[in-house]
Steps between C-alpha positions, in 0.01 A plus 500: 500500500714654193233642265463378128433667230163375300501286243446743255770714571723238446364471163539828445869514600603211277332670241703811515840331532393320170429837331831624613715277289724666270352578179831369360503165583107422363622664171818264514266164586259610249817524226640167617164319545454612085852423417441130643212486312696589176791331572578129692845427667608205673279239603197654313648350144340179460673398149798214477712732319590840505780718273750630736595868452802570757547820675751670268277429194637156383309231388549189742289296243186276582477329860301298721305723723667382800842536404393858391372568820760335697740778312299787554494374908872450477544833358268653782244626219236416326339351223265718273296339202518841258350337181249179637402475102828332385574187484618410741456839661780735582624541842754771624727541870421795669404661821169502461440828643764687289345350170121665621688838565727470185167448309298758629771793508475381085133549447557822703729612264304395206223676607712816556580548182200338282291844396217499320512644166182739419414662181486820455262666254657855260243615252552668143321630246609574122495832567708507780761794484858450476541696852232261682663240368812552647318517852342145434810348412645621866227347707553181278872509615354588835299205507764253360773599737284407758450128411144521305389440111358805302169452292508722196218558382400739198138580456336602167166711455320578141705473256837494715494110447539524114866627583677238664828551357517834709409310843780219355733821470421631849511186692894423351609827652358409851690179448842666449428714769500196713693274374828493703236388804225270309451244259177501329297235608210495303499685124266739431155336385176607456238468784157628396541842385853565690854383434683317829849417561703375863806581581660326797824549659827368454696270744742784603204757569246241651836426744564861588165614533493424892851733556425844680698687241221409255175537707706805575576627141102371430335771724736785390407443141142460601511853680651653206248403256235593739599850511559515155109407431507138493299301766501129492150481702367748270594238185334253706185610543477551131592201402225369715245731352671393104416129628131592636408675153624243347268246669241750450586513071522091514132448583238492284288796418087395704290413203238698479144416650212319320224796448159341596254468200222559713266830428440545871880615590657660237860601575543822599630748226717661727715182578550405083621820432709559801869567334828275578735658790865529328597201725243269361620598162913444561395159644263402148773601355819311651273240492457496131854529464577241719268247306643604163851480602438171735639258188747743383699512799462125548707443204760774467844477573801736611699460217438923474675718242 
């Protein structure tokens, strides 16, 4: 008596030959069963009357939908509804398969070259030296060439802000110095107690920003400046640390405690004389200046000497 194999194992073995099946052809069932459910061809139109697009582009005009689908049978293809939301909806001749691959090698492509545009942050102050100045206006270019926008912003402490017309000044010259690569996107305007301006890059560099010669060129100038003395990571942490003291100066000085009236627990004379640190004082006093300035800046326009 031949012997035979439990039931189990056959389970077992049908189980395997279904795990074995190309990867490729799931993907492709899974693309076609999501193209059918995008698209309907043939028999799956249930309108009387369809636009005709022929194979070669032309317009065949409006027909019944069974003399368009006796054409597309005649013609060994088939007939795709492409926009179901006209009226009557538009039809076009094609091998059905070709259209799904013509489609997806286009959102492919699309997706190849879409990038995603970040903005990059370069920090100034009114004091800023001629010969730092120059080394900001590189990474700018830096950043430009490779496809992002530049955030200018010039920061103000004390008096600094009373002097705008020297931060106008400044941020002109890092606009010529950039100018054959960006337009300026945004003017300089006043946010808080700094001065902000975008750049973003022109057509031309935003479409040769993915070449090699320009990542290329992009790291060479970034080595240079970094043995010169300039490091971009360096200017990033401090502009993180200008942004954190600047939360810091934005909030409210803590009002001072209610003393208790009562005899029993006087407050301690060692805690109402105890002297202000030097940052407590700076913050009163940006504070103050803040407050007095709030309505000033509000109002004031660039129209600078």
């Amino acid at each position: 008596m031949p012997h035979c194999p439990p039931r189990g194992d056959k389970r077992r073995s049908r189980n395997q030959a279904v795990e074995s099946a190309p990867a490729a052809e799931e993907a492709s069932a899974i693309a076609q069963s999501k193209a059918q459910q995008q698209f309907r061809i043939n028999n799956q139109i249930r309108v009387p009357q369809v636009r005709v697009i022929m194979p070669d582009g032309t317009n065949r005009g409006i027909m019944d939908i069974r003399d368009a689908l006796e054409l597309a049978r005649s013609m060994h293809l088939d007939l795709i509804e492409v926009a179901p939301t006209a009226d009557p909806p538009v039809c076009r001749i094609l091998d059905y398969g070709r259209f799904i691959y013509e489609r997806e090698k286009k959102e492919r492509a699309s997706r190849k070259s879409h990038k995603v545009i970040e903005v990059k942050g370069v920090q100034l102050r009114p004091r800023t030296t001629d010969h730092h100045l120059a080394f900001k206006i590189r990474a700018a270019r830096r950043f430009l060439m490779a496809g992002n926008k530049v955030k200018v912003t010039m920061r103000f402490r004390g008096r600094e802000i009373e002097h705008l017309h020297i931060a106008r000044q400044m941020l002109d010259k890092f606009v010529q110095g950039v100018e054959d690569l960006a337009l300026v996107e945004s003017p300089p305007a006043m946010e808080g107690r700094a001065m902000t301006m975008v750049l973003a890059p022109t057509p031309a560099t935003l479409a040769a920003s993915h070449l090699k010669s320009t990542k290329e060129k992009i790291e060479a100038e970034r080595a240079a400046d970094k043995a010169a003395g300039y490091d971009e990571e360096a200017e990033e942490r401090e502009a993180l640390l200008d942004d954190e003291e600047e939360g810091e100066v934005s909030q409210e000085p803590a009002q001072p405690q209610a003393q208790s009236s009562s005899p029993e627990a006087p407050a301690p004379a060692e805690n109402a004389a105890k002297p202000k640190t030097k940052e407590q004082i700076i913050a009163e006093r940006k504070a103050a200046n803040r407050e007095k300035r709030a309505q000033k800046l509000a109002q004031e326009q660039f129209e600078l000497p």
